[in-house]
C-alpha positions in Angstrom: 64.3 28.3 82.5 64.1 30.9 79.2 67.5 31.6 77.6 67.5 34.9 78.3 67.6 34.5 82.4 70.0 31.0 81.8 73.2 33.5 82.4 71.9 36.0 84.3 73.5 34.4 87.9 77.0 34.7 85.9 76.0 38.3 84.8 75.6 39.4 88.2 78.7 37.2 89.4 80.8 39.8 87.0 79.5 43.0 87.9 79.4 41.9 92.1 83.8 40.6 90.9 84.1 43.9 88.7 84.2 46.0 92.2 86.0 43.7 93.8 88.7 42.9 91.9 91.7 43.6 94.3 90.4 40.5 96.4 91.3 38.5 93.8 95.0 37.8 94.1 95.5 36.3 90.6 94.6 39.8 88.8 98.0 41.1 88.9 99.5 38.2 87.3 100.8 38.3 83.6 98.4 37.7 80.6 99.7 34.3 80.0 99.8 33.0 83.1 96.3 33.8 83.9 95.6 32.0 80.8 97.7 28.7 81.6 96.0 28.8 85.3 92.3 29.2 83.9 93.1 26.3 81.6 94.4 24.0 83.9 91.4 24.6 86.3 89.2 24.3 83.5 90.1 20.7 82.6 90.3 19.7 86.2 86.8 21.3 86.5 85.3 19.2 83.5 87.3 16.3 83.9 89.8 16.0 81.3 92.4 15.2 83.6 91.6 13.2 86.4 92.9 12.9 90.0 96.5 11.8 89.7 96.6 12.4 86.4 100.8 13.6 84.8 100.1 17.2 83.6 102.7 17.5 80.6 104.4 20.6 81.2 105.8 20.6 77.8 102.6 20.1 76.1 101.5 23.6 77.8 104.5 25.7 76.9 103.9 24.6 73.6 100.1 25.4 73.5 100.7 28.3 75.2 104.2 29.6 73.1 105.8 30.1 76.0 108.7 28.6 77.9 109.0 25.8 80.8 109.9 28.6 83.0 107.1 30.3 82.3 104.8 27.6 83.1 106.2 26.7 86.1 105.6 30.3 87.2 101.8 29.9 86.3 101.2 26.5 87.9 102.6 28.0 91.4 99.9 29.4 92.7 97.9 26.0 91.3 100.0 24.0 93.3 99.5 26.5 96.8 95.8 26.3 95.8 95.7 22.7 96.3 94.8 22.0 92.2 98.1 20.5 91.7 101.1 19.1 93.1 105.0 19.0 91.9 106.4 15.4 92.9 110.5 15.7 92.8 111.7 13.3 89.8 108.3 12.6 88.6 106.7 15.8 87.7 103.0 17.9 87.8 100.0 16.0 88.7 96.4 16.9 89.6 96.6 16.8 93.3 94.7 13.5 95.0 93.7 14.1 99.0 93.9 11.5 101.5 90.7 11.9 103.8 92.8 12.7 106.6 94.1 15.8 104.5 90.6 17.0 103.9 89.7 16.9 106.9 92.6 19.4 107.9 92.0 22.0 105.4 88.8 22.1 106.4 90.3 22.8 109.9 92.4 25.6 108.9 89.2 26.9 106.8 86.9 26.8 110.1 89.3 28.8 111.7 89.6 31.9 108.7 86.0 31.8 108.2 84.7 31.4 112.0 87.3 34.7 112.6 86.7 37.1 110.0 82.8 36.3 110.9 83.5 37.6 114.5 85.7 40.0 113.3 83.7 41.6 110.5 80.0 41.1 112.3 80.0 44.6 114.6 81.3 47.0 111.6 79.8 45.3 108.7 79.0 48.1 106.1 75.8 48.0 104.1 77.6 47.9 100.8 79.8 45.0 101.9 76.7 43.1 103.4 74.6 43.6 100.3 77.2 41.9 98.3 77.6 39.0 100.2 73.8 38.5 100.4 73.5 39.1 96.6 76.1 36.4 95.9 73.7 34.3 98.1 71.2 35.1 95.8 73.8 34.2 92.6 74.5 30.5 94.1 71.0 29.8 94.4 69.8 31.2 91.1 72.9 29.3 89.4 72.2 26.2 91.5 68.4 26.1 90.1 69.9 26.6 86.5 72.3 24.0 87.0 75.0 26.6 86.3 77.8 24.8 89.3 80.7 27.0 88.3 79.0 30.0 88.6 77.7 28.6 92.1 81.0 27.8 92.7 82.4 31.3 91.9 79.8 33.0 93.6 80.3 30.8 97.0 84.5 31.6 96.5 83.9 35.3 96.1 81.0 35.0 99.3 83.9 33.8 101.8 86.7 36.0 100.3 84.6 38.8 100.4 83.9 38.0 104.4 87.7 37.7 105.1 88.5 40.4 102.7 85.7 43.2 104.9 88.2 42.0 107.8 91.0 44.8 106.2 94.0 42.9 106.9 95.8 42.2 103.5 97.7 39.7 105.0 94.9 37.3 106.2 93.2 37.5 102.6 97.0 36.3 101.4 96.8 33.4 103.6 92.9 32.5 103.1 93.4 32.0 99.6 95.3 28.6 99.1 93.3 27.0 101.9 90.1 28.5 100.6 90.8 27.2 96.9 91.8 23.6 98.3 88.4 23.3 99.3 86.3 25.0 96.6 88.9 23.2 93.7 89.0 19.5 93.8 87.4 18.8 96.5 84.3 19.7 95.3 82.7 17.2 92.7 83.7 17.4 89.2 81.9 17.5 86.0 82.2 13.5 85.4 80.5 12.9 88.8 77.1 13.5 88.2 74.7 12.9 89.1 76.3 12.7 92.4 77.2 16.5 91.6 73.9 18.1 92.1 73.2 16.9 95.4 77.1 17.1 96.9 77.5 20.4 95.2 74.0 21.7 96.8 75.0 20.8 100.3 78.4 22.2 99.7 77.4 25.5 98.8 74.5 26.1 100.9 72.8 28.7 100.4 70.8 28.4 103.9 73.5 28.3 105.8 75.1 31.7 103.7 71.8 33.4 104.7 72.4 32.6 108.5 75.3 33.7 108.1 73.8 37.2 106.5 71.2 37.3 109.5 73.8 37.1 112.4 75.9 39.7 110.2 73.1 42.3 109.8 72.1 41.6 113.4 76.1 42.3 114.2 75.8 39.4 116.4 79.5 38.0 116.2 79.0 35.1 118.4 76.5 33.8 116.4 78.0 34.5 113.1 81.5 32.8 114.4 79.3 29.7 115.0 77.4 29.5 112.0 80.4 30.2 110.1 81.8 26.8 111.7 78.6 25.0 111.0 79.0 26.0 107.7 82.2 24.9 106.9 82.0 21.7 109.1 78.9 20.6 107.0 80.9 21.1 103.6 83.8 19.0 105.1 81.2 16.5 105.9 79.5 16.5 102.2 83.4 16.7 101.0 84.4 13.2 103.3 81.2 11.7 101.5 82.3 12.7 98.4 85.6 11.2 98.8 84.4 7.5 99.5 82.3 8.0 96.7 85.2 8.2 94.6 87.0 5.4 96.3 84.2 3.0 95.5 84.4 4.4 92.0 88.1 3.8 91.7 87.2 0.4 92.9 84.5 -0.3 90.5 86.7 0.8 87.1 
């Protein structure tokens, strides 16, 4: 692919999240702690830090120049997101799922997305259905770049857009954490290719999002409450594989 169209999913990604900015809840949050949450995603995301791996809390207020306390209030919403998890007398690690847990956030993700489908489909409004089909279009143009974290975004901001169209400020609040648990580490990592490419494809599909589109544009909110279940239940699937793949991994080293 020529340089010049290498970034353009990202490009669009930006303007499509400039107009939507009050869906994302982390916006309103201090300087600093935006910077101590994007880092700590970032070396989960490229594999720095591992599953299960001691996140030093000292070592952050220190790189950061700010206090313990003010750490802790930036990895809160890391640890409701699922990214990390505070273990009394122990400390921060980078949260680990059992496949039992996956398969229950994925349960409680069916649910948010299968609703705000059946909710949204008969009073979907062109602008709100032209985003979500042109944040289709990011994934599969970042996808064919190999560009995952702009696929990533892109897939985030298609689902909170969905639950956001709903209008209830309250349900966005809620979809959040469970939405992040299953777009964080549940989803491969950069250390897992090449097993990255094809997991991450199937877990941000871009057929099922245009389904999805169709039953919307059709206003057909049966059929867009089940292909919103198909869709999640077929990234729970992919995310179940993923995790026995990183089982026999662990077993391997």
């Amino acid at each position: 692919m020529p340089k010049d169209q290498q970034f353009q999913p990202r490009t669009t990604l930006d303007r499509i999240l400039a107009r939507h900015s009050s869906a994302d809840l982390h916006t309103n949050r201090p300087a600093i702690q935006r910077q101590i949450y994007e880092h700590v995603v970032h070396q989960i995301r490229h594999g720095q830090w591992a599953l299960g791996d001691k996140i030093v809390e000292a070592s952050l207020s220190e790189q950061f120049e700010t206090s313990i306390i003010g750490v802790r209030a930036a990895t809160e919403p890391l640890i409701a997101e699922g990214w990390v998890e505070r273990i009394p007398n122990r400390g921060l690690f980078v949260k680990d799922y059992s496949l039992d847990q996956i398969k229950y956030i994925y349960g409680v993700r069916e649910m948010f997305d299968a609703e705000a489908a059946r909710i949204v489909a008969p009073a979907i409004k062109d602008e709100q259905l032209n985003d979500l089909e042109s944040l289709n279009q990011v994934i599969e143009d970042a996808l064919n770049s190999e560009d995952f974290h702009a696929a990533r975004d892109a897939d985030a901001h298609f689902h909170r857009l969905m639950v956001h169209a709903v209008g209830n400020p309250k349900l966005v609040e809620m979809f959040e954490p469970v939405l992040m648990m299953t777009l964080g580490s549940l989803l491969p990592m950069e250390d897992e290719l090449p097993y990255d490419v094809e997991a991450t494809r199937k877990m941000l599909s871009v057929a099922g999002h245009k389904q999805i589109c169709s039953a919307l544009a059709q206003q057909d909110a049966l059929r867009a409450d089940q292909l919103a279940r198909e869709h999640v239940r077929a990234a729970c699937l992919t995310s179940a594989k993923l995790y026995e793949f990183r089982r026999q991994r662990r077993a391997a080293d």
